[in-house]
PyMOL commands that place a pseudoatom at each C-alpha (Angstrom):
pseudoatom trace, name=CA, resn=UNK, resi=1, chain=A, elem=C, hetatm=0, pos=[56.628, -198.354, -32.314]
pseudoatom trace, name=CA, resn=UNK, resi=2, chain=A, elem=C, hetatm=0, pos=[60.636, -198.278, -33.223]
pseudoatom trace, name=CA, resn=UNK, resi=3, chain=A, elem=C, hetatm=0, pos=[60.196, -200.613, -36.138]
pseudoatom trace, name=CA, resn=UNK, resi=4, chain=A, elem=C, hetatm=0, pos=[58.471, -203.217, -34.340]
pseudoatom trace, name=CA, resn=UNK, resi=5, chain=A, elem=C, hetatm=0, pos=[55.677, -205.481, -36.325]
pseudoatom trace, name=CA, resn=UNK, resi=6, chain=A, elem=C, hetatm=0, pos=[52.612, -205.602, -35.232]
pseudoatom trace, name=CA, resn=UNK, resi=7, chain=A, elem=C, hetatm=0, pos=[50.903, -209.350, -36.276]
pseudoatom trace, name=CA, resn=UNK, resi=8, chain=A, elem=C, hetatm=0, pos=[47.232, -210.164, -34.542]
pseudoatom trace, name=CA, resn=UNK, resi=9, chain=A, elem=C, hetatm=0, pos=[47.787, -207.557, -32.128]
pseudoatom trace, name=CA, resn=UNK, resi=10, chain=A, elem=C, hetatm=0, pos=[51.228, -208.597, -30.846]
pseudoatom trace, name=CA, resn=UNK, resi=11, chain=A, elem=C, hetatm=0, pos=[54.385, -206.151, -31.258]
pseudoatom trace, name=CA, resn=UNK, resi=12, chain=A, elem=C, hetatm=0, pos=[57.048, -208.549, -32.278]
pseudoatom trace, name=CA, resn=UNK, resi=13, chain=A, elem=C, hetatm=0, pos=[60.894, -207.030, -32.489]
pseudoatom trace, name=CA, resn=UNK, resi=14, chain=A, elem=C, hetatm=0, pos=[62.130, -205.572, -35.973]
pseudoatom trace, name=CA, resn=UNK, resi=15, chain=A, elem=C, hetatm=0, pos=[64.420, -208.563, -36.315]
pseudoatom trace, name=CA, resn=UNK, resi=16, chain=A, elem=C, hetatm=0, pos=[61.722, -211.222, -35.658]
pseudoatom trace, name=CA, resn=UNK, resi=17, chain=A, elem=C, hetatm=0, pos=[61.140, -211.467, -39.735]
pseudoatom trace, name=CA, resn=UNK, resi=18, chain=A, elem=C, hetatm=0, pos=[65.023, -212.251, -40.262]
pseudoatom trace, name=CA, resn=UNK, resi=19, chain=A, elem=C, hetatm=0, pos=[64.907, -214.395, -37.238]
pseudoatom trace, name=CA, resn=UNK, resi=20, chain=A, elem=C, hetatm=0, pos=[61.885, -217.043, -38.377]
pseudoatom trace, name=CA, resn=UNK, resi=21, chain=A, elem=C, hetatm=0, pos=[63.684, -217.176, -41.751]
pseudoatom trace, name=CA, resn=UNK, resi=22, chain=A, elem=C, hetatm=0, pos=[66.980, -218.235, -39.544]
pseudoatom trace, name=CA, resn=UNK, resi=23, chain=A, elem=C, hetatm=0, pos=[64.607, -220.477, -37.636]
pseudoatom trace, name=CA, resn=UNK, resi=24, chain=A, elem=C, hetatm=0, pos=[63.607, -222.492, -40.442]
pseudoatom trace, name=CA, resn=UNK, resi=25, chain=A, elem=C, hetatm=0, pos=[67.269, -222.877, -42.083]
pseudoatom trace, name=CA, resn=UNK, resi=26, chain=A, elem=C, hetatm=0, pos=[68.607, -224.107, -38.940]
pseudoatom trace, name=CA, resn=UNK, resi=27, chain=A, elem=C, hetatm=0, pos=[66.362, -226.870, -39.046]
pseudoatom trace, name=CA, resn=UNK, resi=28, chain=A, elem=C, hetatm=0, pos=[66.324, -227.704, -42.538]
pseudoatom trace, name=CA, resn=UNK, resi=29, chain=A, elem=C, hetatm=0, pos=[70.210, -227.587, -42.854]
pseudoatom trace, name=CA, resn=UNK, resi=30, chain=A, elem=C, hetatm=0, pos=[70.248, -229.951, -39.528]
pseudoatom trace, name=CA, resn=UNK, resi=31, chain=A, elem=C, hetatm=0, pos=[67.943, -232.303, -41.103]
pseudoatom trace, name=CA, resn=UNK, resi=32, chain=A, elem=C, hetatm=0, pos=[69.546, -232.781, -44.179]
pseudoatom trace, name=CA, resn=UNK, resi=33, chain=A, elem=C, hetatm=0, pos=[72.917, -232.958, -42.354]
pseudoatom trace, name=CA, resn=UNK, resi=34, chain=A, elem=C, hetatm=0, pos=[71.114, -235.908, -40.024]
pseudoatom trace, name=CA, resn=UNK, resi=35, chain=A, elem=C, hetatm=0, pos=[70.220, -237.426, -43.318]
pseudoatom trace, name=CA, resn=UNK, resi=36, chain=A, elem=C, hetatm=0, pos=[73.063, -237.469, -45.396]
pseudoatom trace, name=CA, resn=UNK, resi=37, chain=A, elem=C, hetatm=0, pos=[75.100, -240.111, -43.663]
pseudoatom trace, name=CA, resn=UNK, resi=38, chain=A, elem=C, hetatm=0, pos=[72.549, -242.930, -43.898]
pseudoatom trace, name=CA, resn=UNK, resi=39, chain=A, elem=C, hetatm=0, pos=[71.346, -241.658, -47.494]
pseudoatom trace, name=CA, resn=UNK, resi=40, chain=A, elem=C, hetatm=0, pos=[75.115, -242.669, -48.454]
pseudoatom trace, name=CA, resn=UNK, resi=41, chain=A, elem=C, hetatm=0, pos=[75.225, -245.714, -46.901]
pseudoatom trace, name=CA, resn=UNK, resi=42, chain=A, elem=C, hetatm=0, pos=[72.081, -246.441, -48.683]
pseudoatom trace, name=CA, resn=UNK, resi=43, chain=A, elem=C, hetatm=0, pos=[73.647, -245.991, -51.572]
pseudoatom trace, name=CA, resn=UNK, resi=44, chain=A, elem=C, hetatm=0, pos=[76.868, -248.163, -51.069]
pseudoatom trace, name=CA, resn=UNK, resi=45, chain=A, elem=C, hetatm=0, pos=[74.702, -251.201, -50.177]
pseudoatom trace, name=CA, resn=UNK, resi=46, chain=A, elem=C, hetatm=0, pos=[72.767, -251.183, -53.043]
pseudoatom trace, name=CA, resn=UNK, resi=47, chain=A, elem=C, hetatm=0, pos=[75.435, -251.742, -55.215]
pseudoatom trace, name=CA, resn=UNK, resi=48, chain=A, elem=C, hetatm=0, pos=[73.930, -249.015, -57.984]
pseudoatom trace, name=CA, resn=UNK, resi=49, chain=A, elem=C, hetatm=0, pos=[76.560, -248.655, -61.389]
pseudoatom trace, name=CA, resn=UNK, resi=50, chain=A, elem=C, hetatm=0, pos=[77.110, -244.846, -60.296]
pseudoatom trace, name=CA, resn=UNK, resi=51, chain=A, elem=C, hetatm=0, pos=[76.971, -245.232, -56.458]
pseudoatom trace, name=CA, resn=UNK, resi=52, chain=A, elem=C, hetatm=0, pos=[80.258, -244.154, -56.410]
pseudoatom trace, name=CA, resn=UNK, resi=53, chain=A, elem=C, hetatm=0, pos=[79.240, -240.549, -57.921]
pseudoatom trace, name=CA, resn=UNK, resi=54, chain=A, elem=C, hetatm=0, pos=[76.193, -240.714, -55.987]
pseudoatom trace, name=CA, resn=UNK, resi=55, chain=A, elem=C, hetatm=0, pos=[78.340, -241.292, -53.184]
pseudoatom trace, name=CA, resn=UNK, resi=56, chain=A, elem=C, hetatm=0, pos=[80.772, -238.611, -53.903]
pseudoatom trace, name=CA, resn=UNK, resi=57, chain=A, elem=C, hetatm=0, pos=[78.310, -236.156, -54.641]
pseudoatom trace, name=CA, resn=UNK, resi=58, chain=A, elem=C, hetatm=0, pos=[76.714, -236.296, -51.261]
pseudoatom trace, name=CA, resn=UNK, resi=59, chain=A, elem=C, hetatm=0, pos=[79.898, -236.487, -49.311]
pseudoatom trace, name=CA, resn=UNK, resi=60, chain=A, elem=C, hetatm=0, pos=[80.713, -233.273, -51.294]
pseudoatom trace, name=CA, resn=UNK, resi=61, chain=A, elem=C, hetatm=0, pos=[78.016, -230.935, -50.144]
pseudoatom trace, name=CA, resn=UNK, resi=62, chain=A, elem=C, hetatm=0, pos=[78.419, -232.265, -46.099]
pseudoatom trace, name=CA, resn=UNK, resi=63, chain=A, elem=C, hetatm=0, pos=[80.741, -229.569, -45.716]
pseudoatom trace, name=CA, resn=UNK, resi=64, chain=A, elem=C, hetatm=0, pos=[78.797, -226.059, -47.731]
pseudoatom trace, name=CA, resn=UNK, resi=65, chain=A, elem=C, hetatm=0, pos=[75.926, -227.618, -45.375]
pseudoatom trace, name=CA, resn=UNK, resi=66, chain=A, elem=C, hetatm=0, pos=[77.642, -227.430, -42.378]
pseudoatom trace, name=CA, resn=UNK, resi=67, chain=A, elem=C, hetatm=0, pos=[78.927, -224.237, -43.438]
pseudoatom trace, name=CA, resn=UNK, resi=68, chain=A, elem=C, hetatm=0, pos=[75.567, -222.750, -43.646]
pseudoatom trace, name=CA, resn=UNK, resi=69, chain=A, elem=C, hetatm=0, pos=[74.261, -223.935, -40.984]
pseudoatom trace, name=CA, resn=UNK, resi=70, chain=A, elem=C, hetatm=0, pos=[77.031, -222.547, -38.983]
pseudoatom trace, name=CA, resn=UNK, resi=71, chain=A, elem=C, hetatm=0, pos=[76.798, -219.101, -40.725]
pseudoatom trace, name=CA, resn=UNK, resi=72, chain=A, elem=C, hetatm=0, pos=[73.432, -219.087, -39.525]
pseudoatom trace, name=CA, resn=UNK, resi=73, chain=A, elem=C, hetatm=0, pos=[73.832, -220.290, -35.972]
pseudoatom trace, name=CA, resn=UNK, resi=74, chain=A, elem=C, hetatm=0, pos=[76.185, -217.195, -36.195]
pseudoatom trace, name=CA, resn=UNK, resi=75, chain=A, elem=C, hetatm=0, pos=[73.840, -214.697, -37.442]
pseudoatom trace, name=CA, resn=UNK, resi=76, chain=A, elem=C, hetatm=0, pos=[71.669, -216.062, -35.336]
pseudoatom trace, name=CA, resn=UNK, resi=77, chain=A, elem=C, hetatm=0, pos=[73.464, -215.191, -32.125]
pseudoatom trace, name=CA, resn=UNK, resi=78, chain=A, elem=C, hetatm=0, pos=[74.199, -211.330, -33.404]
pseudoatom trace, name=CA, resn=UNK, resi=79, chain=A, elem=C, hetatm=0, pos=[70.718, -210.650, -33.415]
pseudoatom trace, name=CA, resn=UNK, resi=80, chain=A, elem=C, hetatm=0, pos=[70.336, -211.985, -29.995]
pseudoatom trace, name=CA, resn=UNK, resi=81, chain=A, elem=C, hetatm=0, pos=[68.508, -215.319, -30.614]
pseudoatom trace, name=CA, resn=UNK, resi=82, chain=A, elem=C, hetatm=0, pos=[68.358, -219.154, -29.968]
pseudoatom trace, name=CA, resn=UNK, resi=83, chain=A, elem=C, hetatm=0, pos=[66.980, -222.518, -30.547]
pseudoatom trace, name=CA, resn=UNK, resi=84, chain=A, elem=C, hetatm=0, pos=[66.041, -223.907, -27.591]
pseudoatom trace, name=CA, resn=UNK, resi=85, chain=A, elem=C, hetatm=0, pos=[64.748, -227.095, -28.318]
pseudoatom trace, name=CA, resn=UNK, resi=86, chain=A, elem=C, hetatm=0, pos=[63.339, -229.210, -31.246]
pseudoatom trace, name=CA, resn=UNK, resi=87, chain=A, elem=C, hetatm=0, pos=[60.337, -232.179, -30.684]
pseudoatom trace, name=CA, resn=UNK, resi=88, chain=A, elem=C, hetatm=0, pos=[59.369, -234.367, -33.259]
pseudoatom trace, name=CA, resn=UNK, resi=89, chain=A, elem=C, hetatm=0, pos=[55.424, -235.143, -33.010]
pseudoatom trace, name=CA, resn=UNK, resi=90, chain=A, elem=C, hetatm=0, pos=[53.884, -237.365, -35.211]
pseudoatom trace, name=CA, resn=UNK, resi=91, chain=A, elem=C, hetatm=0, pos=[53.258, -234.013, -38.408]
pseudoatom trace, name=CA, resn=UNK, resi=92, chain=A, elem=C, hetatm=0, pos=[54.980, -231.690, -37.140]
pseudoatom trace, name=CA, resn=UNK, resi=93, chain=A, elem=C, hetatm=0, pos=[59.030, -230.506, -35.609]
pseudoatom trace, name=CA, resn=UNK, resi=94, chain=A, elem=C, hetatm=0, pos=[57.508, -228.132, -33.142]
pseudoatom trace, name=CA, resn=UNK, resi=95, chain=A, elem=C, hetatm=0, pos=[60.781, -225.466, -32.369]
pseudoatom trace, name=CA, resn=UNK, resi=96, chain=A, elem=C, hetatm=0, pos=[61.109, -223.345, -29.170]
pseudoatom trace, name=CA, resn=UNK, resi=97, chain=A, elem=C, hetatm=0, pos=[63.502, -220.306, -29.695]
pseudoatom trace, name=CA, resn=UNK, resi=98, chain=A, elem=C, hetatm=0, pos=[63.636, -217.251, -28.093]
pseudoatom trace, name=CA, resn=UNK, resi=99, chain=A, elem=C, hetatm=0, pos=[64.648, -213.813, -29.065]
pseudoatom trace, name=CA, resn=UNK, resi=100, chain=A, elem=C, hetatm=0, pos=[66.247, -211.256, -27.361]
pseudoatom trace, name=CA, resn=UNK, resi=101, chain=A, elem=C, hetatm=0, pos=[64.613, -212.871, -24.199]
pseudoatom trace, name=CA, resn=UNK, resi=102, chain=A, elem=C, hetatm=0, pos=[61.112, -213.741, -25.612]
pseudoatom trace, name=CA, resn=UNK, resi=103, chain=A, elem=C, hetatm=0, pos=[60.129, -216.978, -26.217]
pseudoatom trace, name=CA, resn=UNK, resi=104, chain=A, elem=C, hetatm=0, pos=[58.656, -218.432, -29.513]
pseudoatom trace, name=CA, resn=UNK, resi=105, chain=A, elem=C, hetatm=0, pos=[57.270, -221.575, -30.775]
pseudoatom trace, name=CA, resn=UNK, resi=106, chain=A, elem=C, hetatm=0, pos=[58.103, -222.797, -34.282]
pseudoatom trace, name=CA, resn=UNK, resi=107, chain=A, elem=C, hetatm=0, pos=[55.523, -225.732, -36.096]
pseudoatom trace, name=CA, resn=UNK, resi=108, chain=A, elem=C, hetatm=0, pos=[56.864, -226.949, -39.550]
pseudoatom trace, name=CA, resn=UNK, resi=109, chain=A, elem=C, hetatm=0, pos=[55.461, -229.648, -41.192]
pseudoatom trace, name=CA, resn=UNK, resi=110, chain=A, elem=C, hetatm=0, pos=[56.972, -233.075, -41.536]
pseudoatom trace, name=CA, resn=UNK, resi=111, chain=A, elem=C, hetatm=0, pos=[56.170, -232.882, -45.733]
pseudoatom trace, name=CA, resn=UNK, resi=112, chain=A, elem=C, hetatm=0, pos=[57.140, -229.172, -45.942]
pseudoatom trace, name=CA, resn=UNK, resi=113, chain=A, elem=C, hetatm=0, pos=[60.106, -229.939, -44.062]
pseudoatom trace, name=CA, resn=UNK, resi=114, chain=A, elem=C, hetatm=0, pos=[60.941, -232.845, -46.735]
pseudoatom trace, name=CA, resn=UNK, resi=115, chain=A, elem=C, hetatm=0, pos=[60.466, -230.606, -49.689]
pseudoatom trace, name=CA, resn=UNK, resi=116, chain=A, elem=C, hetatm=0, pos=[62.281, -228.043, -48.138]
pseudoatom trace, name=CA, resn=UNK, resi=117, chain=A, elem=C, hetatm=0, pos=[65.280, -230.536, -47.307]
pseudoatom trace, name=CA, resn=UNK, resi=118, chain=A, elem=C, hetatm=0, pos=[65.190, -231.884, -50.608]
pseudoatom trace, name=CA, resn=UNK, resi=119, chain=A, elem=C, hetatm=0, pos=[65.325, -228.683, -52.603]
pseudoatom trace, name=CA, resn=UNK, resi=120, chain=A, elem=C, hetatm=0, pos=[68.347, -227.261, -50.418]
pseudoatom trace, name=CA, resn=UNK, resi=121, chain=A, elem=C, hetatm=0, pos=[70.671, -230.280, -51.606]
pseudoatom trace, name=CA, resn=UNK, resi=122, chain=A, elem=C, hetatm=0, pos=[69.204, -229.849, -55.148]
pseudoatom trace, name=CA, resn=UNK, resi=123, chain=A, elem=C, hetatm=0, pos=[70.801, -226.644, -54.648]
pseudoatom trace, name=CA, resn=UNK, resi=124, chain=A, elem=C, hetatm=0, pos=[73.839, -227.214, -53.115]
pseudoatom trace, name=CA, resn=UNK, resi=125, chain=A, elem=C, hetatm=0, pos=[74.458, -230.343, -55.475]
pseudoatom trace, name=CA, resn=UNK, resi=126, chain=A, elem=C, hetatm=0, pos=[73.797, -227.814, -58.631]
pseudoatom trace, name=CA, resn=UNK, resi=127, chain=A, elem=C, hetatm=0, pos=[76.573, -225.153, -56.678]
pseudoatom trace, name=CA, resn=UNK, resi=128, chain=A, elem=C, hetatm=0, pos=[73.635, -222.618, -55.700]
pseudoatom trace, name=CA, resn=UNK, resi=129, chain=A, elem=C, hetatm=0, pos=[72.547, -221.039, -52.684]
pseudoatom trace, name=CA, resn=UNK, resi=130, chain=A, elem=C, hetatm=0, pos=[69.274, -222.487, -51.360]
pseudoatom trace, name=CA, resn=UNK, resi=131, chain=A, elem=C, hetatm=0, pos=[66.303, -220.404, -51.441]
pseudoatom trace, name=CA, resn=UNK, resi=132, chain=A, elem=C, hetatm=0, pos=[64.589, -220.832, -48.377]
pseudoatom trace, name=CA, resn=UNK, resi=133, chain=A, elem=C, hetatm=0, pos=[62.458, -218.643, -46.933]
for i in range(1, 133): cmd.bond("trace and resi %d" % i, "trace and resi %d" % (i + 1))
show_as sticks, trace
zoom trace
C-alpha cells in the first residue's frame, strides 16, 4: 500500500492527512484576513474609549496572518496540492482542492468556521501559534 490510508474503502495518498489540515488553515486564515478590515472599521465608528488599541491590535496581527497563510499556500504546493475553488452555501464553505491530481471536496461549517476564526486571532493577538487542526 506505500503508506497510503485506507478510509471507507478508498486509498487516499500518505500526505492527504497533512493536506486536509492545510485545507482548513487556508480557509480559516483567509476568512479572518476578509474580516479584519471591516472589524476595524467597526471599531473606529463606534467611537469606543480604547478603539484605538482595539484598532492597533488588529492591524497588528494582519501581517503574522498573512504570513501563515502564505507559509501554508507554500507547503501546500510542495506536497503537490491546491485549492481550487471556495462556495459559500447557506451552512456550509464547500472547498474543491485537488491533490497530486485527485480531486477533493472540503464542507466546513459556517459556526465551526466562526469558532475556528475566532480562536486563531485569540491566538495570534496573545503571540501564539493557532492550533488548528
Amino acid at each position: 500500500m506505500n503508506g497510503a490510508i485506507e478510509t471507507n474503502g478508498k486509498l487516499y495518498p500518505p500526505e492527504y492527512e497533512e493536506f486536509a489540515k492545510l485545507v482548513k488553515k487556508h480557509i480559516v486564515y483567509t476568512l479572518v484576513l476578509r474580516v479584519l478590515p471591516s472589524e476595524i472599521q467597526t471599531i473606529g465608528r463606534a467611537q469606543t474609549r480604547l478603539g484605538k488599541g482595539y484598532i492597533s491590535i488588529l492591524f497588528s496581527i494582519q501581517e503574522p496572518v498573512l504570513k501563515e497563510l502564505n507559509a501554508t499556500k507554500k507547503r501546500l504546493r510542495e506536497i503537490g496540492g491546491k485549492i481550487i475553488e471556495e462556495k459559500q452555501e447557506e451552512y456550509v464553505r464547500v472547498v474543491t482542492s485537488s491533490l497530486q491530481g485527485d480531486t477533493y471536496t472540503h464542507r466546513f461549517g459556517n459556526y465551526v468556521l466562526l469558532s475556528e476564526s475566532e480562536e486563531t486571532v485569540k491566538s495570534f493577538i496573545q503571540g501564539r501559534q493557532p492550533s488548528l487542526a
